[in-house]
Residue, then its C-alpha position, 0 to 999 in steps of 0.5 A: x354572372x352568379x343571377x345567371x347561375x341562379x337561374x339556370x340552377x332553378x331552370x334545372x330543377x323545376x324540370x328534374x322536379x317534372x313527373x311523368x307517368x311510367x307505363x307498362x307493356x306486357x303480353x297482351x300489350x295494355x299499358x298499366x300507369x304506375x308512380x313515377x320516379x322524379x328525374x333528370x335524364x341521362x344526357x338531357x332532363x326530359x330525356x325519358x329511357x326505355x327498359x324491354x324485358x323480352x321473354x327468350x325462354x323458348x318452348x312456350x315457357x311463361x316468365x313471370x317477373x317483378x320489376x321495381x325501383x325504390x319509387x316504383x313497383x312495377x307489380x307482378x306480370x307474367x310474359x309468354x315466350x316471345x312477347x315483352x314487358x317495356x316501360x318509360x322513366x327519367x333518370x335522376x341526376x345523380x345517375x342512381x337510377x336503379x331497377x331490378x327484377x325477380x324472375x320465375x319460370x318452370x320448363x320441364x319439372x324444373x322450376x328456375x328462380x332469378x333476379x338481377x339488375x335490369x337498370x343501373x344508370x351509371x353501368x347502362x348509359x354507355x350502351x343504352x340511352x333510349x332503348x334498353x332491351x333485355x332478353x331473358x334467355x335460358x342460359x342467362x340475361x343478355x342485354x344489348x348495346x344500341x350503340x354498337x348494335x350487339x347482344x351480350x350475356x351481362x348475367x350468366x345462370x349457374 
C-alpha cells in the first residue's frame, strides 16, 4: 500500500515540477514568452488558468499596466481602450499563486495611479478556473464569475 502512495507522490510531483511557457497578449495582440511559474493547477496538475486584464476606460484612454508574480515580471504594456492583455500559468499546489498589477492612465488632465490583486488562487477558484477576465473600468476593477456568468466590482477607486 504505501509503494502505491510513494508513487503517486512522485507521479504528482514530477508534474507540479513541469514548466511551461507564460505568454502575453496586448494591444497588438503579439505574444511575448516570459518565465514560467512552477505549478500544480487548481483542480488538475496540467490544468493551466487564464488571467485577461481588458481595458474599459472609455474615451480612447490607454492603460499602461505591469503585471507580476514573485516568478514572473510580466513587463510593462500599454492597452488601448477596448483591447486586452491575457496570459497563461499553472498554479502551484499550495494555492498561493499570486499576481498583481500597477495601473496608469491619464483621462483629461487628471492622471490615476492604481494597483491591485489581479490572481489570488485561494479567493479566485471559486469564480474562475480557466477564464479569469478582468475589466479595467473607470469606477473600479470588476472581475467576472465564469460560473455564474456575471460581473462585479472586486475593487472600488476612491
Amino acid at each position: 500500500m504505501s509503494k502505491v502512495l510513494v508513487t503517486i507522490f512522485y507521479v504528482l510531483a514530477i508534474i507540479a515540477v513541469d514548466v511551461s511557457t507564460v505568454l502575453v497578449q496586448a494591444t497588438d495582440m503579439s505574444t511575448v514568452p516570459v518565465q514560467s511559474q512552477q505549478g500544480g493547477g487548481n483542480i488538475w496538475p496540467w490544468h493551466k488558468t487564464t488571467v485577461s486584464a481588458i481595458n474599459n476606460l472609455g474615451d480612447g484612454v490607454n492603460l499602461f499596466i505591469h503585471c507580476r508574480s514573485k516568478n514572473d515580471d510580466l513587463g510593462l504594456r500599454m492597452i488601448s481602450n477596448g483591447n486586452y492583455m491575457q496570459w497563461s500559468f499553472k498554479e502551484n499546489f499550495s494555492l498561493t499563486t499570486l499576481f498583481w498589477c500597477n495601473l496608469r492612465w491619464i483621462s483629461g488632465s487628471t492622471t490615476s495611479v492604481k494597483s491591485f490583486q489581479i490572481f489570488k488562487a485561494k479567493r479566485d477558484n471559486q469564480k474562475c478556473v480557466a477564464k479569469c477576465l478582468r475589466s479595467i473600468r473607470p469606477d473600479g476593477v470588476y472581475f467576472y464569475d465564469e460560473f455564474k456568468n456575471i460581473w462585479w466590482k472586486e475593487y472600488a477607486w476612491w
